[in-house]
KOLGU-62739 format. One record per atom (N, C-alpha, C): residue in three letters; y, z, x. Coordinates in steps of 0.001 Angstrom, whole numbers, padded with zeros to 6 digits, always signed. Example, Ala and Ser with C-alpha at 12.3 -4.5 7.8 and 13.67 -1.06 7.14 Angstrom:
BEGIN
ALA-005690+007800+013190 ALA-004500+007800+012300 ALA-003300+007800+013200 SER-002250+007080+012850 SER-001060+007140+013670 SER+000030+007870+012900 
This chain:
BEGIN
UNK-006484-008631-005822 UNK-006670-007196-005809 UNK-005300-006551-005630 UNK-005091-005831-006759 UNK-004009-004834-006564 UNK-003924-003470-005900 UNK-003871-002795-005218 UNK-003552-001504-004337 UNK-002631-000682-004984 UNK-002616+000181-006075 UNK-001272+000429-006475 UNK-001583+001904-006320 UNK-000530+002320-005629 UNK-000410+003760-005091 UNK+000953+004187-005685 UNK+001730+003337-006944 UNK+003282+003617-007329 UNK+004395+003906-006321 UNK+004002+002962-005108 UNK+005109+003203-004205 UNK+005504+002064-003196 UNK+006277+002229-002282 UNK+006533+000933-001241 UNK+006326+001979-000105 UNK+004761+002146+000468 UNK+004664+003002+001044 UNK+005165+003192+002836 UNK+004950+001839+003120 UNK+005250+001189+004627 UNK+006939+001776+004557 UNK+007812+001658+003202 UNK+009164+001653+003622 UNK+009524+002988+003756 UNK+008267+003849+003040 UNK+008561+004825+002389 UNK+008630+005988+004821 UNK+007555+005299+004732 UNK+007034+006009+006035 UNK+008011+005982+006789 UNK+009046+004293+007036 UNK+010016+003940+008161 UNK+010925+005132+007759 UNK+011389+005540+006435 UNK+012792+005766+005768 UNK+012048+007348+006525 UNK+010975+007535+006448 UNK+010631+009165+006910 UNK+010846+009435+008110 UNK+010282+008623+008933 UNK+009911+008831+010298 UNK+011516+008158+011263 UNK+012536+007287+010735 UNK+013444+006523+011696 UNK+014353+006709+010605 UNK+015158+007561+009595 UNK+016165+007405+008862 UNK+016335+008930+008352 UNK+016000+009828+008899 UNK+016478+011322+008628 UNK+015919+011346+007420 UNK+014558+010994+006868 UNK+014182+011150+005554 UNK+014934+010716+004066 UNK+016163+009473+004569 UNK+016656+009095+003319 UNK+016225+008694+002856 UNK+015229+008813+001627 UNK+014468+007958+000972 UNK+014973+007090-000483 UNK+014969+006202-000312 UNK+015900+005055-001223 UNK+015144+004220-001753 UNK+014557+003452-002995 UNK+013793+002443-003363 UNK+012605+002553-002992 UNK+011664+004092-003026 UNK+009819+003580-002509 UNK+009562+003880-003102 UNK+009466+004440-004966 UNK+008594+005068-005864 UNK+008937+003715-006497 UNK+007495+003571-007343 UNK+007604+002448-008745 UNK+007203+003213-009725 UNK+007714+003452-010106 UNK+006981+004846-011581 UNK+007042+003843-012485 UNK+007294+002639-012668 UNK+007593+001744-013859 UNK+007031+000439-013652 UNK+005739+000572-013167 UNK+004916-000966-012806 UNK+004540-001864-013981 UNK+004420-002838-014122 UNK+003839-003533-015263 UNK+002401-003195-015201 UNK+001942-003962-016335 UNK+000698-003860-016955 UNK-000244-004622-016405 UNK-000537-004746-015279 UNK-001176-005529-014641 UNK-002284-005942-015333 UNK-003250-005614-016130 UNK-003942-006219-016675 UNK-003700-006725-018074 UNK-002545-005939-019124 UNK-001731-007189-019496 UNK-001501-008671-019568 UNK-001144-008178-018596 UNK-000375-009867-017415 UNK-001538-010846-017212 UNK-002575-010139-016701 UNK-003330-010965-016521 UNK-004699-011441-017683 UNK-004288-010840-018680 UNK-004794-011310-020045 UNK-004013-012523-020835 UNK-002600-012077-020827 UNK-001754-013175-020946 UNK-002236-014645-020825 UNK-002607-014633-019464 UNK-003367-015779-018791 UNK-004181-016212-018295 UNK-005572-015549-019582 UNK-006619-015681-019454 UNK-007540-015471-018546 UNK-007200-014538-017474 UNK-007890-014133-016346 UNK-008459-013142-016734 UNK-009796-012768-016249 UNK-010602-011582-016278 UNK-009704-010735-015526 UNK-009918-009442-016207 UNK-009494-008171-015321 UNK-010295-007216-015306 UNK-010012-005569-014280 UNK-010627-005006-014063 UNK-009842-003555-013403 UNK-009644-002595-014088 UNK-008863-001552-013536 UNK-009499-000677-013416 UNK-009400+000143-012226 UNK-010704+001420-011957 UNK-009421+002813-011306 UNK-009190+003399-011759 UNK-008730+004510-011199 UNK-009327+006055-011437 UNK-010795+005450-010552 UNK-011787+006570-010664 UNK-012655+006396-009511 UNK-012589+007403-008616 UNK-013393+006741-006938 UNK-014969+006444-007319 UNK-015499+007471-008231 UNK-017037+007157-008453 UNK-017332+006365-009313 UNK-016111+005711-009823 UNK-016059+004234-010752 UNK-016469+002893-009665 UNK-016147+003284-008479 UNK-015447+001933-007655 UNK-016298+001085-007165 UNK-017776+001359-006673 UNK-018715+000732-005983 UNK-019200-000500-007313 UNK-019207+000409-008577 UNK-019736-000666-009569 UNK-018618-001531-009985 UNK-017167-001323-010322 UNK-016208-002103-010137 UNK-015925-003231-009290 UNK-015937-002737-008143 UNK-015432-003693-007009 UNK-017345-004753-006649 UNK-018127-003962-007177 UNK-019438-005214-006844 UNK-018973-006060-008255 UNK-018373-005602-009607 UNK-018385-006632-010142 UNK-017039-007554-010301 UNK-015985-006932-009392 UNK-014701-008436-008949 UNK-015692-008896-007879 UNK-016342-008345-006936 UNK-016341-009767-006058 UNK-017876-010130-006636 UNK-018326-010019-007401 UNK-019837-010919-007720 UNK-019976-011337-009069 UNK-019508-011179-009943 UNK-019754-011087-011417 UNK-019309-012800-011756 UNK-018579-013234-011277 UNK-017779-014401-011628 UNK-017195-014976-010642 UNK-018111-015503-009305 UNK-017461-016471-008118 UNK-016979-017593-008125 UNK-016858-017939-009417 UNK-015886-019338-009694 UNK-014851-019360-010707 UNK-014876-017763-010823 UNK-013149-018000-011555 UNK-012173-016624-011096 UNK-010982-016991-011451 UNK-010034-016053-011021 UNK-010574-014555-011427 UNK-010090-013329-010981 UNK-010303-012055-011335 UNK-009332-011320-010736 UNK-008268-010486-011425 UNK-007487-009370-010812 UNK-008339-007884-010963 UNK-008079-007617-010255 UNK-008729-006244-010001 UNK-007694-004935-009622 UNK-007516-004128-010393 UNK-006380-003049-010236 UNK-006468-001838-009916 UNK-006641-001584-008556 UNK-007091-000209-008440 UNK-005946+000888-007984 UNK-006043+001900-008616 UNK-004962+003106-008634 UNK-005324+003641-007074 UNK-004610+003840-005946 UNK-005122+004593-005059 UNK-004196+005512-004338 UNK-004629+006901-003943 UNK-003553+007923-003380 UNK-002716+007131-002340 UNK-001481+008090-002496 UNK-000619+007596-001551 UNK-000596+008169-000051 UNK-000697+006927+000633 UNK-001372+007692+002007 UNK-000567+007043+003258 UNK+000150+007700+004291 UNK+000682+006610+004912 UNK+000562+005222+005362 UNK+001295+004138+005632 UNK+000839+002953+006048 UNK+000334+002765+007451 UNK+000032+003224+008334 UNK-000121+002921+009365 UNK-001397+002118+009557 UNK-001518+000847+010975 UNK-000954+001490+012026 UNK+001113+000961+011871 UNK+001824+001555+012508 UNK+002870+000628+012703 UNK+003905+001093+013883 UNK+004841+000082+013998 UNK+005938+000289+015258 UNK+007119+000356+014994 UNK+007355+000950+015911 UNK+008859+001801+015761 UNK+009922+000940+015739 UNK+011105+001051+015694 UNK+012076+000015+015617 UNK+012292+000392+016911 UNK+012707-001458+017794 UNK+012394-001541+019344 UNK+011672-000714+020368 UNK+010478-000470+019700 UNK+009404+000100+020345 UNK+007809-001096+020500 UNK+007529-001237+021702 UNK+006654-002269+022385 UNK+005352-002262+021422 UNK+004688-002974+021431 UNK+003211-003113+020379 UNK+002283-002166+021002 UNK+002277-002145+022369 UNK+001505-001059+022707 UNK+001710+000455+022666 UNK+003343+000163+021953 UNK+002939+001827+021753 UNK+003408+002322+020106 UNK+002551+001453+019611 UNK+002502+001362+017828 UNK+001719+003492+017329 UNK+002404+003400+016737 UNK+001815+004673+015835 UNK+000746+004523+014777 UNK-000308+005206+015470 UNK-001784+005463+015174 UNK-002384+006354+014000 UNK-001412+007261+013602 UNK-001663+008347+013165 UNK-000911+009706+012905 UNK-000334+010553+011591 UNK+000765+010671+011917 UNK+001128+012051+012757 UNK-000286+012323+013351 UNK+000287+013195+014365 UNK+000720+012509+016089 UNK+000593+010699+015750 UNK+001517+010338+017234 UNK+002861+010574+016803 UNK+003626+010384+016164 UNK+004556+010508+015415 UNK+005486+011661+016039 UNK+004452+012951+016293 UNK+005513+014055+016731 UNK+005544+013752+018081 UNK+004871+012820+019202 UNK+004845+013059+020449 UNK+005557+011872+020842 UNK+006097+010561+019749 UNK+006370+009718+020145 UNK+008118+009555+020340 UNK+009334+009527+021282 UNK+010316+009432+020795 UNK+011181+008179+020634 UNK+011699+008257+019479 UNK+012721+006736+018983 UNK+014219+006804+019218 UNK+014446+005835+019840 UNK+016028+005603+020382 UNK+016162+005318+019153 UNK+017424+005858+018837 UNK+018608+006295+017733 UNK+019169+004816+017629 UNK+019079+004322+016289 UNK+019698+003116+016423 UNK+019322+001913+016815 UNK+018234+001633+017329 UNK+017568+000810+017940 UNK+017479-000212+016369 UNK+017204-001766+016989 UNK+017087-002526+015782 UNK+015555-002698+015422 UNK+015034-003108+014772 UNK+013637-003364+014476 UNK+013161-004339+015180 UNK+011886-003891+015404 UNK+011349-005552+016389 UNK+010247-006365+015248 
């Protein structure tokens, strides 16, 4: 199963939230053909980038064919990654949501844990 939201969204969030918003390398505007690819090599595919497409899609990757490969490609909004943690910030105090975000503060410089 593919997730493709055309972005590297986890990096996209760090570069927002711990790098003054430099954002460098998180858009893919130029993805391959994922189902292409996976015609190439004889795998069933299945691309849905339609939400009221999805229940009948996704029942037929996981049921239609339980003994052979299937990629499944679904287009989905780009939405932050969370949950995640701050660079040298403890697991218990991981960001939930992105209004912890404004209440949470990050030492400048800190390395990633």
């Amino acid at each position: 199963m593919i997730l493709d939201n055309e972005c590297q969204m986890m990096v996209e969030y760090w570069q927002k939230l711990f790098h003054d918003e430099r954002l460098i390398a998180v858009r893919n505007e130029k993805n391959p053909e994922y189902t292409t690819l996976a015609d190439a090599f004889g795998i069933k595919n299945i691309y849905c980038d339609c939400q009221e497409d999805l229940p009948q899609k996704l029942n037929e990757f996981l049921f239609d064919d339980p003994d052979e490969p299937v990629l499944f490609h679904a287009r989905i909004n780009r939405t932050p990654c969370l949950p995640l943690v701050a660079p040298g910030a403890a697991l218990d105090s991981m960001i939930l949501s992105d209004a912890d975000q404004e209440e949470m503060e990050f030492e400048a410089g800190a390395a990633p844990s």
